[in-house]
C-alpha positions as semicolon CSV with decimal commas, in nm:
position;residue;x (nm);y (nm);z (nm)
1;X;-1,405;6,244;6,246
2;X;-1,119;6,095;6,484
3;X;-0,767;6,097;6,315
4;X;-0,677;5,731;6,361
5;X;-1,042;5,658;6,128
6;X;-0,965;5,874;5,878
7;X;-0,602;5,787;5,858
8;X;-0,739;5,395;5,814
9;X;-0,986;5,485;5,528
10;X;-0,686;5,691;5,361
11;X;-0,486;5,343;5,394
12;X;-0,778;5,121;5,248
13;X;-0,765;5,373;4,945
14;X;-0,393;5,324;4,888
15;X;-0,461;4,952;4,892
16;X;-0,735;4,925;4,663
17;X;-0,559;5,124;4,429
18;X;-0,212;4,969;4,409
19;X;0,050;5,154;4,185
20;X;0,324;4,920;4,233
21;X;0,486;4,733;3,901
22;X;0,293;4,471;3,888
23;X;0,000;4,650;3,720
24;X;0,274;4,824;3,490
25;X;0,281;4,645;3,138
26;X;0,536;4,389;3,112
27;X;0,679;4,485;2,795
28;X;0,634;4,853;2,894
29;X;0,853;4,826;3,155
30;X;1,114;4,584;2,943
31;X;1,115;4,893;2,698
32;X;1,160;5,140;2,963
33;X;1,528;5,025;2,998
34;X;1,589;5,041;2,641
35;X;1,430;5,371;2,520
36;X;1,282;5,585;2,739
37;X;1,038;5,710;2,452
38;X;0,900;5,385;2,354
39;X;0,748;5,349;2,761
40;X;0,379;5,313;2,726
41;X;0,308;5,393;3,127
42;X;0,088;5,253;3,332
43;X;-0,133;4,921;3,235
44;X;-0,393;4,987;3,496
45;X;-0,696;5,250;3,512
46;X;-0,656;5,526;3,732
47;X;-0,952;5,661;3,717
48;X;-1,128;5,313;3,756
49;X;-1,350;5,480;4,060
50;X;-1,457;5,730;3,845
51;X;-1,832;5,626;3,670
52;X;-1,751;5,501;3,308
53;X;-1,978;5,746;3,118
54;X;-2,106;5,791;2,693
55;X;-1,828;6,059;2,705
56;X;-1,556;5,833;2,777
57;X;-1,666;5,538;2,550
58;X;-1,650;5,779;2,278
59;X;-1,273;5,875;2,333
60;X;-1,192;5,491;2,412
61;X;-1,339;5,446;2,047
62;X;-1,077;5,704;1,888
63;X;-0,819;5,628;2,031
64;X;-0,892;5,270;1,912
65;X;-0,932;5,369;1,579
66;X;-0,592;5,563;1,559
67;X;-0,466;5,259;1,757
68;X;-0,580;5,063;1,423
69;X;-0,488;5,320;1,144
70;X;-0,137;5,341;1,282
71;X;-0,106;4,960;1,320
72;X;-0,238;4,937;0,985
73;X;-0,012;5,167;0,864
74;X;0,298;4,955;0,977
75;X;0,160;4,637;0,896
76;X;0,318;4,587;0,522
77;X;0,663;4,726;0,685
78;X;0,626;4,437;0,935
79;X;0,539;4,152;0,732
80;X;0,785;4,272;0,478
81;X;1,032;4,263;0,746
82;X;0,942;3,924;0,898
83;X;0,924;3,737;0,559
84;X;1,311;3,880;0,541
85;X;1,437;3,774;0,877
86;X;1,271;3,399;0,778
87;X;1,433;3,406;0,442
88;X;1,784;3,522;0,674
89;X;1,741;3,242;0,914
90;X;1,702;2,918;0,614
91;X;1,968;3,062;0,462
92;X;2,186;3,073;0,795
93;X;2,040;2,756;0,881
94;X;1,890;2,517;0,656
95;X;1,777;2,178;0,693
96;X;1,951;1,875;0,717
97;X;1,771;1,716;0,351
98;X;1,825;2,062;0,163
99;X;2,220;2,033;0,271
100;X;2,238;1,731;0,125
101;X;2,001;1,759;-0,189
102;X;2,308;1,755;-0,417
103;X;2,415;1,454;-0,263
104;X;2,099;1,275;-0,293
105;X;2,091;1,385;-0,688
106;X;2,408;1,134;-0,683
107;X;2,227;0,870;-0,562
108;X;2,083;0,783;-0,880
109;X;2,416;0,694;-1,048
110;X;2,461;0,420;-0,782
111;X;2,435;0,096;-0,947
112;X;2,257;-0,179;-0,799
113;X;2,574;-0,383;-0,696
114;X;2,708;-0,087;-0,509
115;X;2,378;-0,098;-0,289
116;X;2,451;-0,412;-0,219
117;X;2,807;-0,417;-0,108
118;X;2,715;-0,112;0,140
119;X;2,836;-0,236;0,510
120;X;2,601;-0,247;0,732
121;X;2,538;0,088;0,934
122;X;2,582;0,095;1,312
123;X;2,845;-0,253;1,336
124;X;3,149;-0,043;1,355
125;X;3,055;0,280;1,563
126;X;2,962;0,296;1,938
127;X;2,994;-0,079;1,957
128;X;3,167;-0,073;2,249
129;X;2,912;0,123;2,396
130;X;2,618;-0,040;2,267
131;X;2,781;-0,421;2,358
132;X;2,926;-0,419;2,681
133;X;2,920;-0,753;2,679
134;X;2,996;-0,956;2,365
135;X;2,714;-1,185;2,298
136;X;2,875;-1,594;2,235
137;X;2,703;-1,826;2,031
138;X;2,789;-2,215;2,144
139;X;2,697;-2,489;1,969
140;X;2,433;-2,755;2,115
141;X;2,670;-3,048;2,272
142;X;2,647;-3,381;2,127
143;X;2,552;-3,558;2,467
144;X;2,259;-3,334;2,500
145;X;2,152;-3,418;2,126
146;X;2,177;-3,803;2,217
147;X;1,978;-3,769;2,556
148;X;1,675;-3,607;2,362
149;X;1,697;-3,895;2,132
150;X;1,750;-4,130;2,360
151;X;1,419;-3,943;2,597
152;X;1,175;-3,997;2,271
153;X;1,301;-4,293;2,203
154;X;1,050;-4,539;2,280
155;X;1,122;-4,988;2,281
156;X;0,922;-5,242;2,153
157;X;1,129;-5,533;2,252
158;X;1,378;-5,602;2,529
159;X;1,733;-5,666;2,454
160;X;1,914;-5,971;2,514
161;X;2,043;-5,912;2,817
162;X;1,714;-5,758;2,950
163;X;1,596;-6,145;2,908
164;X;1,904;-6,295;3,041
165;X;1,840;-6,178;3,402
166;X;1,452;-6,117;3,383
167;X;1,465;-5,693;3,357
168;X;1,686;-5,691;3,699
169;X;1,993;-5,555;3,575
170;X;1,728;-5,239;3,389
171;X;1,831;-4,912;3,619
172;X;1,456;-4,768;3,753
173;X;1,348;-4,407;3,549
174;X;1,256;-4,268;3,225
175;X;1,619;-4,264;3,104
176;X;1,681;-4,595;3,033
177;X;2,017;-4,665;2,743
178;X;1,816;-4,759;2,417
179;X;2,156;-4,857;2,247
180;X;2,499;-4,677;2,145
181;X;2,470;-4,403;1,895
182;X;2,743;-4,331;1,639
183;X;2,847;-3,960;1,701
184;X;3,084;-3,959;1,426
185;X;2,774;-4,031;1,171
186;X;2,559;-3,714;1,371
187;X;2,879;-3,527;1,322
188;X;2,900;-3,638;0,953
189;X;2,513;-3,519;0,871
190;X;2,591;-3,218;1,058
191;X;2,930;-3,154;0,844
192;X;2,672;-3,194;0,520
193;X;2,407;-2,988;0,641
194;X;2,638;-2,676;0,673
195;X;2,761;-2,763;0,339
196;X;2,426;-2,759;0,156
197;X;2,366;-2,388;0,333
198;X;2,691;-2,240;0,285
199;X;2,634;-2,327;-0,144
200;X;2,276;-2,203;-0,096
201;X;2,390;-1,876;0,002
202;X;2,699;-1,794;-0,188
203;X;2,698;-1,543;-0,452
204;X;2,735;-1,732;-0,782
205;X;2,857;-1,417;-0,975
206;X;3,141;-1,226;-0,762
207;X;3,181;-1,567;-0,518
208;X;3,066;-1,307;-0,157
209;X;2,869;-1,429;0,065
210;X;2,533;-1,284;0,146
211;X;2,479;-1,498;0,451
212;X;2,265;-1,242;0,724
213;X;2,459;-1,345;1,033
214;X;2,218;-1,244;1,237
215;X;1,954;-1,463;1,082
216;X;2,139;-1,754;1,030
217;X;2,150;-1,929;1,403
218;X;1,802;-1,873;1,324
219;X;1,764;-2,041;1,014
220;X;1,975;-2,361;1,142
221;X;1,726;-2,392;1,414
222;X;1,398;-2,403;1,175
223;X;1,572;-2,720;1,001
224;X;1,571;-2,865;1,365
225;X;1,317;-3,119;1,389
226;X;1,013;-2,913;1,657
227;X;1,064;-2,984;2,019
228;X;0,812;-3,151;2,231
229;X;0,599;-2,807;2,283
230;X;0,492;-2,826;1,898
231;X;0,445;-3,184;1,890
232;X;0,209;-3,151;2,170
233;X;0,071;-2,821;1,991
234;X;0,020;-3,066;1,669
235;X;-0,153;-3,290;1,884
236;X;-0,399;-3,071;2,080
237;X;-0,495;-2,960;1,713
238;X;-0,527;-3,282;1,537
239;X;-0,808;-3,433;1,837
240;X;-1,003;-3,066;1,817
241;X;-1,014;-3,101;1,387
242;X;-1,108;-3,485;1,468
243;X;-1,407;-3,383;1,731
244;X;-1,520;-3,083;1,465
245;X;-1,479;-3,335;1,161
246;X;-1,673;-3,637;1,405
247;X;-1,930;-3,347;1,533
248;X;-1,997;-3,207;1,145
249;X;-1,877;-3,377;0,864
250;X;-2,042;-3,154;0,616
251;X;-1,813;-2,899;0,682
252;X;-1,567;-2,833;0,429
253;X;-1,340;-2,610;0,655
254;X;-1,280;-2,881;0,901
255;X;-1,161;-3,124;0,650
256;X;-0,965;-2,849;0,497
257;X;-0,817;-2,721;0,793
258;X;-0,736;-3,068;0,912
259;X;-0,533;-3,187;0,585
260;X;-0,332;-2,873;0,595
261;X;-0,201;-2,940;0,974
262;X;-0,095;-3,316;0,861
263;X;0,088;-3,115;0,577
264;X;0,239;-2,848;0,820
265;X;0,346;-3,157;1,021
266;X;0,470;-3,339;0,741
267;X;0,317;-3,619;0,729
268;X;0,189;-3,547;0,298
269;X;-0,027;-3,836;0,263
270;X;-0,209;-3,837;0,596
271;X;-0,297;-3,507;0,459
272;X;-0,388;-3,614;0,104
273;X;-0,655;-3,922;0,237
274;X;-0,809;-3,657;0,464
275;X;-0,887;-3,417;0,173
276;X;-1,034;-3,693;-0,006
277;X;-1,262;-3,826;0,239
278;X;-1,336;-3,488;0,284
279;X;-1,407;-3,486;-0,092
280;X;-1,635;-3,801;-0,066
281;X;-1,864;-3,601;0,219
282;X;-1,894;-3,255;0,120
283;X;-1,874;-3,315;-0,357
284;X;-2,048;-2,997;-0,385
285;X;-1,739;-2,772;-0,246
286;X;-1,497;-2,626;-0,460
287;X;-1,274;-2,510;-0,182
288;X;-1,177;-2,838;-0,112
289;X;-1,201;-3,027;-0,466
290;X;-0,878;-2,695;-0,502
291;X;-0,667;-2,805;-0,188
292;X;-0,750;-3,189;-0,315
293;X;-0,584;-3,065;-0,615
294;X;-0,297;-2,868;-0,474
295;X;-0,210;-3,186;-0,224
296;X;-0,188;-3,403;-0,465
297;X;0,095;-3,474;-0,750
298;X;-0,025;-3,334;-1,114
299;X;-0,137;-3,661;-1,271
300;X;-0,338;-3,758;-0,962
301;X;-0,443;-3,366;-0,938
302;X;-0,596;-3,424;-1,283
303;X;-0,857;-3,718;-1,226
304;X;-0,918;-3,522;-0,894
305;X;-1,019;-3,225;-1,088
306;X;-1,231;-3,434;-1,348
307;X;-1,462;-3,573;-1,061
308;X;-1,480;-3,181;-0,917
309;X;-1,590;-3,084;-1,273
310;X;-1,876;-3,360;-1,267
311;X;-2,007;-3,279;-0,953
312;X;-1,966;-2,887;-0,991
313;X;-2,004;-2,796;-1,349
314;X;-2,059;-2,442;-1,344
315;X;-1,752;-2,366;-1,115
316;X;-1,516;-2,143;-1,310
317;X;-1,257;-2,171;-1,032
318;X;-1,212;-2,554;-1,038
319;X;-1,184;-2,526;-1,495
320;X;-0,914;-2,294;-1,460
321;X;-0,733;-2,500;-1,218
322;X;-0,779;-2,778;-1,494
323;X;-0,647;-2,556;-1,783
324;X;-0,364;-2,450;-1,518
325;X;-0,304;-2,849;-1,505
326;X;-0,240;-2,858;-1,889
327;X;0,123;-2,832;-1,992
328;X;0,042;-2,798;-2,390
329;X;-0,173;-2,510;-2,540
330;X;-0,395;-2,724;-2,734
331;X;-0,500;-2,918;-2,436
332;X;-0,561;-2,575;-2,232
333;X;-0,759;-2,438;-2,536
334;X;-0,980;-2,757;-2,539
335;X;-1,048;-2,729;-2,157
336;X;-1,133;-2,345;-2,155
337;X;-1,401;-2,428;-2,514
338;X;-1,544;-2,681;-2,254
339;X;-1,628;-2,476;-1,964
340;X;-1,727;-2,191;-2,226
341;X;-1,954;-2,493;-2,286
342;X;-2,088;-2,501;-1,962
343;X;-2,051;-2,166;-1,826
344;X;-2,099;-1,896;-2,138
345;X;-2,113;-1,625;-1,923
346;X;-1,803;-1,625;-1,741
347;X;-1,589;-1,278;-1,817
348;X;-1,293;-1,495;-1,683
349;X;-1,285;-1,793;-1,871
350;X;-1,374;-1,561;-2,207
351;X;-1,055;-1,372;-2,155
352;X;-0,814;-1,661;-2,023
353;X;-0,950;-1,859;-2,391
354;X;-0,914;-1,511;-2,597
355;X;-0,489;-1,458;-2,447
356;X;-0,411;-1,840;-2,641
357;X;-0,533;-1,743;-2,954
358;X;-0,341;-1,576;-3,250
359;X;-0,548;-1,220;-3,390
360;X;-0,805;-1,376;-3,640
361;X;-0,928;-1,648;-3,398
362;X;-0,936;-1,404;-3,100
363;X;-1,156;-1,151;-3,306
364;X;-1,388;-1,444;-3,393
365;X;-1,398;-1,560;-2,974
366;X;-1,435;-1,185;-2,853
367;X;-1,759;-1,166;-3,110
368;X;-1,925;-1,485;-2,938
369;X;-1,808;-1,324;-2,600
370;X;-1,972;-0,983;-2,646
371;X;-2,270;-1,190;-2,729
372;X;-2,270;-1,392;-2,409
373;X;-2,102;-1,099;-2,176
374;X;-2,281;-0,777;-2,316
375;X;-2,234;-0,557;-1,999
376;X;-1,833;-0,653;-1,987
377;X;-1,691;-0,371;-2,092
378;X;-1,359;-0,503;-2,116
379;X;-1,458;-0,759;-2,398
380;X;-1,572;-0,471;-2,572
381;X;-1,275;-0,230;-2,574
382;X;-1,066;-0,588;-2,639
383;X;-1,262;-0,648;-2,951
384;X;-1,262;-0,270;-3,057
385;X;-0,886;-0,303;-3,072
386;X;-0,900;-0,621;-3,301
387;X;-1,131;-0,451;-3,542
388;X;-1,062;-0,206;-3,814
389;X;-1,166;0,159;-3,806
390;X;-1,544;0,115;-3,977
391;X;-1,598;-0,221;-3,773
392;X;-1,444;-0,025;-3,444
393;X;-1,660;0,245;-3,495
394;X;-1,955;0,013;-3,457
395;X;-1,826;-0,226;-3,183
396;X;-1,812;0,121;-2,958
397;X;-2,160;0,214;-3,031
398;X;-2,291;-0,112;-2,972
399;X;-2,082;-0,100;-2,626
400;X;-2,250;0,230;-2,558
401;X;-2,637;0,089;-2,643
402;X;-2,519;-0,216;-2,400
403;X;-2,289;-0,003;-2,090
404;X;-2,443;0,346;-2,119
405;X;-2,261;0,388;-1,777
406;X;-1,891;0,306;-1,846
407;X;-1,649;0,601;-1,947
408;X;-1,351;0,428;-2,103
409;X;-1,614;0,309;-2,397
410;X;-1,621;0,725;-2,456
411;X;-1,256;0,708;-2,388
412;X;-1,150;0,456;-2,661
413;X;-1,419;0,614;-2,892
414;X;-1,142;0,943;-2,918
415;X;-0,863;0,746;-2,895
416;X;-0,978;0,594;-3,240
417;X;-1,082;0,904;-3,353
418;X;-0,751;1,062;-3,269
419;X;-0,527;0,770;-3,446
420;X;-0,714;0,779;-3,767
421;X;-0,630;1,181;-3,745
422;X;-0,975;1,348;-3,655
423;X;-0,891;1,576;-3,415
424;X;-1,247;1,736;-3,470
425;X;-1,418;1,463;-3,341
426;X;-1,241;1,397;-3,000
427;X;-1,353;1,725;-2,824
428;X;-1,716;1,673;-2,950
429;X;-1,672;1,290;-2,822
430;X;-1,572;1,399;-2,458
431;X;-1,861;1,636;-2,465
432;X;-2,077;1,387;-2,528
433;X;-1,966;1,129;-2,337
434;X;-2,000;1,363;-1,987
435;X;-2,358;1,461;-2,095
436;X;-2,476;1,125;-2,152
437;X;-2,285;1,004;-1,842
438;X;-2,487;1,268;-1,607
439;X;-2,743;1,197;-1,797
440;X;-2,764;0,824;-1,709
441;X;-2,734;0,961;-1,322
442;X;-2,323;0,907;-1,307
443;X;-2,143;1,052;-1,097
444;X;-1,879;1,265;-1,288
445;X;-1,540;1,248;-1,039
446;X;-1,321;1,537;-1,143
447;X;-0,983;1,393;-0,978
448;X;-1,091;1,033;-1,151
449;X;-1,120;1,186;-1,461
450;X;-0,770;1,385;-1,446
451;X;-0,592;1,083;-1,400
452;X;-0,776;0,905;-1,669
453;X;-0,673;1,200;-1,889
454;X;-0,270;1,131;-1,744
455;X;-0,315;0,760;-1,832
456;X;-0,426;0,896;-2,192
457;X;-0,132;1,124;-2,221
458;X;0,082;0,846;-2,124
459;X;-0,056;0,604;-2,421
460;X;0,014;0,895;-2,661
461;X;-0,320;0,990;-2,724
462;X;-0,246;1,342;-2,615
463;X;-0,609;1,545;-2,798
464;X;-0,797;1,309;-2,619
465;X;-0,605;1,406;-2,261
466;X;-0,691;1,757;-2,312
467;X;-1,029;1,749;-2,443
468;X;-1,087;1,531;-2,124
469;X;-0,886;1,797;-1,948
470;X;-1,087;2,084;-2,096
471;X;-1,431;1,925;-2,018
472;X;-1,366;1,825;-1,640
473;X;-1,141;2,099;-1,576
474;X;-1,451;2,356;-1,413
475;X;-1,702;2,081;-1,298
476;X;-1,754;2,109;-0,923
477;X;-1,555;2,418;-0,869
478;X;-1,719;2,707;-0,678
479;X;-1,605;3,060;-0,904
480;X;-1,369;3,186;-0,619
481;X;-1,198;2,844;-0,620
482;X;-1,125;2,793;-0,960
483;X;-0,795;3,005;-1,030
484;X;-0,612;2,821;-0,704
485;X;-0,799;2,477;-0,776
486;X;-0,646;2,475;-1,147
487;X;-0,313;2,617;-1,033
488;X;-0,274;2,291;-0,801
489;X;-0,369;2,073;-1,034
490;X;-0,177;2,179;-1,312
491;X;0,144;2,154;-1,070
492;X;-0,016;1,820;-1,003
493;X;0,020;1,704;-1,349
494;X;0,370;1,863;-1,440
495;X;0,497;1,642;-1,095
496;X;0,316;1,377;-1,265
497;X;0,480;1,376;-1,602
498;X;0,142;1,467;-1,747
499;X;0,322;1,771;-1,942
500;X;0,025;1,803;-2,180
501;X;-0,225;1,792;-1,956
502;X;-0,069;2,048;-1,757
503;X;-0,041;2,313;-2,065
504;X;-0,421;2,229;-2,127
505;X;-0,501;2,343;-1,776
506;X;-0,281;2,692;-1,819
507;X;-0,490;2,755;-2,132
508;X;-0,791;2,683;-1,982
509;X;-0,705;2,952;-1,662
510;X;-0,576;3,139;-1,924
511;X;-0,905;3,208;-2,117
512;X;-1,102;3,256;-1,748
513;X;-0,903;3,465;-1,635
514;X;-0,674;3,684;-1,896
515;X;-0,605;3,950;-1,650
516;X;-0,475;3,721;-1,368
517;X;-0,082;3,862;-1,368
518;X;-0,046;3,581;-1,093
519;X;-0,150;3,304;-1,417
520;X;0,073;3,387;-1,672
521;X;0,352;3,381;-1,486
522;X;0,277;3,066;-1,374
523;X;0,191;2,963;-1,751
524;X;0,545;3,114;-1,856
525;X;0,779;2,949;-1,552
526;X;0,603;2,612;-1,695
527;X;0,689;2,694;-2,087
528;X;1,053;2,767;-1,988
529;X;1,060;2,436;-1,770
530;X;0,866;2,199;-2,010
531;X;0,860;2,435;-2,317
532;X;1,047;2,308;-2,705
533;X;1,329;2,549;-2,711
């Protein structure tokens, strides 16, 4: 072989196989400088030519093996050892809301005039900076006030000298003088106007002001009569509700929508004959029999609401708006027997009539209503209240034969057994009450039935929040899940206020698990929070 070929292959060896730094590891070589013992050599494969044989996937499998035991081995050490370096580095440097948790802690003592005397933030700092320019707030001149005027103004007649000389002396354009205006009386009306805000707005106890100066330009221009871009707007609006009224007067919407525009606009009455020839077309709508009513003074709102009730007897919207209309309690109590008349099945009216009675007379009412409403479960649990402990007894299993499917019947059922001291009874009650539930095909919501039992704690009824506790506690829980699952929700319930419910949850982990270290300390940081000392 020639010496120039073979000196070529030697140099396409060299190439393929490059030993430079770049194949070195990175760290490796970062390591090198530091400590010559911790250099872990060369990243590449020398012997990557070489054919990759059973013998050398063996060693590659020890060597990963010791790789793992002695990464293993240093693994606590490590974590240990990072867990201490993030403790190091909150305690160097902790965050802005834990600096000031003591300060927030004051907070509370702040009374409610201190919060608001507070100056507003951001006036005083930067403003320099963040206003380069002051912005300047000029009043409207009074010539430009009495051109508008003078631009809407619109003549009937001609003047006297208009008829003198025939309309020759009348300069040609749109801006023709309509008359002299007194500016002194626009400056008077002006004068009271600022008056009537500035008392609006004072402080009647300390005599501040709480005028938002920002807002208040604003609020002067909303008592400006609208410029010519609403009118128009109002007009544009008025012909569309005339072509949909013209188009389909059957529709209640239209007339509705129609009245409330004139009102918007101001013009009250417009608005009040519209509803009621909107009345007269579409009698059988109780929408707008309501906004007849609401447009219209209360006398005149009470005939209105007498023709609604004679064209739509059975609407238990348009008889509460005529009890609403009723200043005495007699007369409201009369109104509400009549549409009980007329609509005996009406949850709404049932309980509006019960709230004006005294205790005998609503017992009596909630008896009919139970009759009338059996599947209202609220009428029940009312009338179970009213009732003594024998009579209660029997109102709840009545509501049971009628609801099978409502809870809070079970729920009320050991809250009487628990004030009348049977404590025996309550945990059999909940019991119960979940079988027959599931049994009845109900779904059983854990979470929904926690914060039922919070709601009980919270009415005193604190057996019946842990027997509810103690009978939801495991249902839908998966055995691995149920020691972290009941740890969260017992710190649920202690952030809650739902102390009781909380200790019920410990003693239920408790029993499950006895030899859980993890639990009882858990159970005894909570005593020595919550705990009687």
């Amino acid at each position: 072989m020639a010496p120039s070929k073979r000196k070529k292959e030697q140099d396409e060896e060299q190439a393929e196989e490059d030993l430079n730094e770049a194949n070195y590891d990175e760290v490796s070589l970062l390591l090198f400088h530091f400590d010559t013992y911790s250099f872990s050599g060369y990243g590449g494969s020398i012997c990557s030519k070489d054919p990759y044989e059973k013998d050398d996937a063996e060693a590659d499998e020890i060597y990963s093996s010791i790789d793992e035991r002695m990464d293993e081995r240093r693994r606590t050490y490590r974590e240990r050892r990072l867990q201490e370096e993030i403790e190091q580095y909150r305690k160097e440097r902790p965050k802005i809301q834990q600096q000031f948790i003591d300060l927030k802690r004051d907070l509370a003592s702040v009374t409610e005039s201190e919060w608001l005397n507070l100056p507003e933030v951001g006036d005083a700092r930067n403003k320099k900076q963040r206003n380069p320019r002051a912005e300047r707030f000029t009043p409207v001149p009074d010539s430009i006030i009495a051109k508008n005027l003078q631009d809407n103004q619109i003549n009937s007649k001609l003047d006297a000298v208009e008829q003198l000389h025939g309309g020759l002396t009348t300069p040609f354009g749109a801006q023709t003088p309509t008359g002299d205006i007194d500016m002194r009386k626009i400056g008077q009306a002006r004068t009271s106007l600022m008056d009537i805000k500035l008392n609006q707005v004072s402080d009647s106890v300390s005599g501040q002001t709480v005028v938002d100066p920002k807002g208040y330009l604003t609020d002067l221009q909303s008592m400006i009569p609208q410029h010519s871009g609403d009118i128009n707007d109002i007009k544009k609006a008025r012909l569309l509700l005339k072509s949909v009224r013209e188009t389909n007067p059957k529709h209640p919407p239209g007339w509705i929508a129609s009245a409330r525009l004139e009102e918007i606009a101001g013009k009250l009455q417009i608005a009040r004959n519209l509803i009621m020839r909107g009345c007269e077309e579409c009698p059988t709508s109780e929408d707008i029999w309501l906004e007849a009513a609401r447009l219209s003074p209360p006398e005149q709102a009470k005939s209105i609401v007498a023709q609604a009730i004679r064209h739509l007897p059975q609407s238990v919207r348009i008889w509460v708006k005529a009890a609403e209309l009723e200043t005495e309690v007699k007369a409201k109590r009369t109104v509400y027997k009549k549409a009980l008349e007329h609509v005996p099945n009406s949850v709404r009216l049932w309980k509006l009539a019960v709230e004006l009675e005294d205790e005998e007379d609503a017992r009596v009412m909630l008896s009919l209503a139970v009759e009338c409403c059996p599947t209202s479960s609220e009428l029940w649990l009312a009338l179970a209240r009213l009732e003594t402990y024998e009579r209660a007894r029997i109102v709840l299993n009545k509501a049971h034969e009628n609801i099978p499917t409502d809870r809070q019947i079970w729920f009320a059922a050991a809250r009487l057994e628990e004030a009348h001291q049977n404590p025996a009874m309550v945990s059999k009650i909940i019991e119960t009450g979940v079988c027959a539930l599931k049994a009845n095909m109900v779904e059983v919501n854990r979470d929904e039935w926690i914060k039922e039992a919070e709601e009980c704690e919270k009415a005193k009824s604190v057996l019946t929040a842990q027997a509810i506790i103690k009978a939801i506690i495991g249902h839908g829980i998966e055995e691995q899940d149920k020691k972290h699952t009941w740890l969260a929700d017992a710190e649920a319930c202690s952030n809650n206020g739902a102390v009781e419910c909380a200790r019920a949850i410990y003693a239920v982990a408790l029993a499950a698990f006895p030899t859980k270290k993890s639990i009882w300390l858990r159970a005894a940081y909570f005593e020595r929070n919550y705990g009687t000392r």
